[in-house]
C-alpha positions as CSV (number, residue, x, y, z in Angstrom):
1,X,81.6,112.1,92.2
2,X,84.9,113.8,91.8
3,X,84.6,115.1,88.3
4,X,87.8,116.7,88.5
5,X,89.9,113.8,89.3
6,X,88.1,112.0,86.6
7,X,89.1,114.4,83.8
8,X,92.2,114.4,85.3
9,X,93.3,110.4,85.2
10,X,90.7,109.1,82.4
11,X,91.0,109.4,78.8
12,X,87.7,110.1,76.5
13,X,87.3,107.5,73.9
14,X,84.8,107.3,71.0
15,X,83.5,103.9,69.2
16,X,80.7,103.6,66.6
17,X,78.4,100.6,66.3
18,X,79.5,97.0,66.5
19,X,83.3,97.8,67.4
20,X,84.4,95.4,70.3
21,X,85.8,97.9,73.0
22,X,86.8,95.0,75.2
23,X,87.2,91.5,74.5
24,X,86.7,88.0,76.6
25,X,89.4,86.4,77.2
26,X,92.1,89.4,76.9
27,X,94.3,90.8,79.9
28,X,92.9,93.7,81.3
29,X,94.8,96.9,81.7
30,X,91.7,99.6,81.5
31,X,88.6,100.2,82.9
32,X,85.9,102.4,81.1
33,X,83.0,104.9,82.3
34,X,80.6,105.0,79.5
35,X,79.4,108.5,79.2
36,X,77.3,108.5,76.1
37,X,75.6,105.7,74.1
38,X,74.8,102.0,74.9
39,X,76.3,98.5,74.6
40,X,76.0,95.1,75.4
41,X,78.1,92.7,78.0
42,X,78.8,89.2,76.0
43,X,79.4,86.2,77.5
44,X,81.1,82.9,75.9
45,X,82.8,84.7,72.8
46,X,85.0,81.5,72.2
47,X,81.5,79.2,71.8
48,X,79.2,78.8,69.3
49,X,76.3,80.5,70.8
50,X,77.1,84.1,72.6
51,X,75.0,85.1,75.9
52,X,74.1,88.5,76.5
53,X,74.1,89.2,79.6
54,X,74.1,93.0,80.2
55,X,73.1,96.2,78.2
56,X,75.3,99.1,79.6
57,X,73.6,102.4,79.4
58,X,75.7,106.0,80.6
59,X,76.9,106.2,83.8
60,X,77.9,102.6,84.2
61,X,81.5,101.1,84.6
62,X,82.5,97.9,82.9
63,X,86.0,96.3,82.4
64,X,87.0,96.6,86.0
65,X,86.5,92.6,87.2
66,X,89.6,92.0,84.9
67,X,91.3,95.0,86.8
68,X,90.6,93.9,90.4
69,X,91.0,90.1,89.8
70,X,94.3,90.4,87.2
71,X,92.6,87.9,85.6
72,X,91.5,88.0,82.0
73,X,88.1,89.5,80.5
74,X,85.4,87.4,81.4
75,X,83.4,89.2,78.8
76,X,83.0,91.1,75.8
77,X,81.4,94.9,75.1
78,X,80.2,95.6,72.0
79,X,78.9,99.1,71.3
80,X,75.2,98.8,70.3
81,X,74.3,102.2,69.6
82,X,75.0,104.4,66.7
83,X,78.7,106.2,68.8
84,X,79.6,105.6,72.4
85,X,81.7,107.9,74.5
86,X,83.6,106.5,77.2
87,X,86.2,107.6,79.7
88,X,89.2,105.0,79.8
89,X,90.9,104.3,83.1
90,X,94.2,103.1,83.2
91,X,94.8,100.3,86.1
92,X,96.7,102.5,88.2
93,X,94.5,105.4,87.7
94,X,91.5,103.2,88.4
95,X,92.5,102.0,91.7
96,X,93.5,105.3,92.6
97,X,90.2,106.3,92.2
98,X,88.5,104.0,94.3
99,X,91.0,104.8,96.7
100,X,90.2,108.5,97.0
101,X,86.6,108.9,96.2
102,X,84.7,106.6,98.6
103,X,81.2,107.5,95.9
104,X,82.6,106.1,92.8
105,X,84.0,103.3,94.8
106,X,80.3,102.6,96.7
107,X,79.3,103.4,92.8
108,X,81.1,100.8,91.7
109,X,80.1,98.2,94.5
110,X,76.2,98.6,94.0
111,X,76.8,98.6,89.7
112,X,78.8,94.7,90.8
113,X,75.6,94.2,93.0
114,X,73.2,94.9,90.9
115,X,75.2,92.2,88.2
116,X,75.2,89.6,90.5
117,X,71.5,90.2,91.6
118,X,70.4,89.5,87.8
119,X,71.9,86.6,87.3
120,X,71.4,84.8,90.7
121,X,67.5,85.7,89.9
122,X,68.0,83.9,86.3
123,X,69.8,80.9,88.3
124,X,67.6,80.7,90.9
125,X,65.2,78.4,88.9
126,X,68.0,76.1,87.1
127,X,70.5,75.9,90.3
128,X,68.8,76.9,93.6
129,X,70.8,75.6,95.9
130,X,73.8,77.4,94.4
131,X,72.0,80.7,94.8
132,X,71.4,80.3,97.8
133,X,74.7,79.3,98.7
134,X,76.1,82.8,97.2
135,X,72.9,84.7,99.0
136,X,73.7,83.0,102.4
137,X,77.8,84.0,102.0
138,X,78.4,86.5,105.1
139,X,80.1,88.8,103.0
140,X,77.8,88.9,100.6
141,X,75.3,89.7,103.0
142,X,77.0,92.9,104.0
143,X,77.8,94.0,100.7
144,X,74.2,94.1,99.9
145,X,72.6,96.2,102.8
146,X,75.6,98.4,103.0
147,X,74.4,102.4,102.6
148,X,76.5,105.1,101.2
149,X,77.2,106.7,104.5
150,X,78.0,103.0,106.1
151,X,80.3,102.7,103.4
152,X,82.4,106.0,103.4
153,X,82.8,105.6,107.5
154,X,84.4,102.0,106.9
155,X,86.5,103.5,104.3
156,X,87.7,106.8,106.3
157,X,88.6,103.9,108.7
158,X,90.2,101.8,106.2
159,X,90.7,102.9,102.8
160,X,91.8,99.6,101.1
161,X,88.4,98.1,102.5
162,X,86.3,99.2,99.7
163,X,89.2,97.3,97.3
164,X,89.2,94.5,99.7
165,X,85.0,93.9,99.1
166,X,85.0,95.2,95.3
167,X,87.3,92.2,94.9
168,X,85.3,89.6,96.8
169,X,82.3,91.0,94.8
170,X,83.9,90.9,91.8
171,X,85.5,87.1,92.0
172,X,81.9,85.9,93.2
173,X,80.5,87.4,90.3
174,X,83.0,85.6,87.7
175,X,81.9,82.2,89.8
176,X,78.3,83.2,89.3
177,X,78.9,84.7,85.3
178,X,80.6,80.4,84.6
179,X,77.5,79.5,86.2
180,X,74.6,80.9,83.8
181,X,76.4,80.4,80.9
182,X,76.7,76.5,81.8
């Protein structure tokens, strides 16, 4: 990972307990790397009953489906732990990112993988045939047995491919986020 460029383009950010760092619903214009503490991914802020549906620990990157979409949050992050440390990525800085470090991009693809994964495994027994509709996509399918090394040889090819399949992944996951909390 390209600490460098990431000091360079990111801003550090602190929160303490309970403060809303991003909100459902609002446009987007940052993506964050939390770097220290924990919080939790909330779905359905504007119903009676919230859904967690993540709990972010260091290292993970959240805010960036509203980014790659231009769409709205489709969820909220609440800090859980006593502080959390993030980096903040503008939009502009964020895509260049992905575009020039092929690790935080693949990074980034797995941490949307692993999302969907969870919450096709909590669908699977309420709405099977939609899971398997998602698990059967072609893309899909090559998103999730692509390795590190397939990945940076497509993108030395094609740099905007690893935008091209974060989106994809990213949209599919907001289709599968309306789902579970249905």
């Amino acid at each position: 990972m390209n600490i460098e460029m990431l000091s360079r383009l990111a801003v550090p950010k602190k929160f303490s307990e309970g403060t809303i760092i991003c909100m459902e619903g609002e446009v987007g214009h940052t993506a964050y790397l939390l770097l220290q503490g924990k919080a939790e991914v909330l779905l359905g802020s504007f119903r009676t009953e919230q859904k967690s549906v993540a709990l972010l620990s260091p290292g993970v990157v959240f805010g960036e489906m509203s980014l790659l979409e231009d769409k709205p949050r489709s969820a909220s992050v609440v800090v859980t732990s006593k502080e959390a440390t993030v980096l903040e990525l503008t939009k502009m800085n964020f895509l260049t990112i992905l575009e020039c470090d092929s690790e935080i991009a693949f990074h980034l693809l797995q941490t949307l993988l692993e999302r969907m994964n969870n919450l096709l495994k909590e669908l699977q027994y309420t709405n099977n045939t939609f899971v398997r509709s998602i698990r059967g996509d072609s893309r899909y399918v090559q998103i999730s047995s692509l390795t590190q090394e397939q990945f940076s040889e497509i993108i030395k090819k094609d740099s905007s491919y690893a935008l091209t399949l974060l989106k994809f992944l990213s949209h599919l996951l907001a289709t599968v986020d309306e789902k579970a909390i249905d």
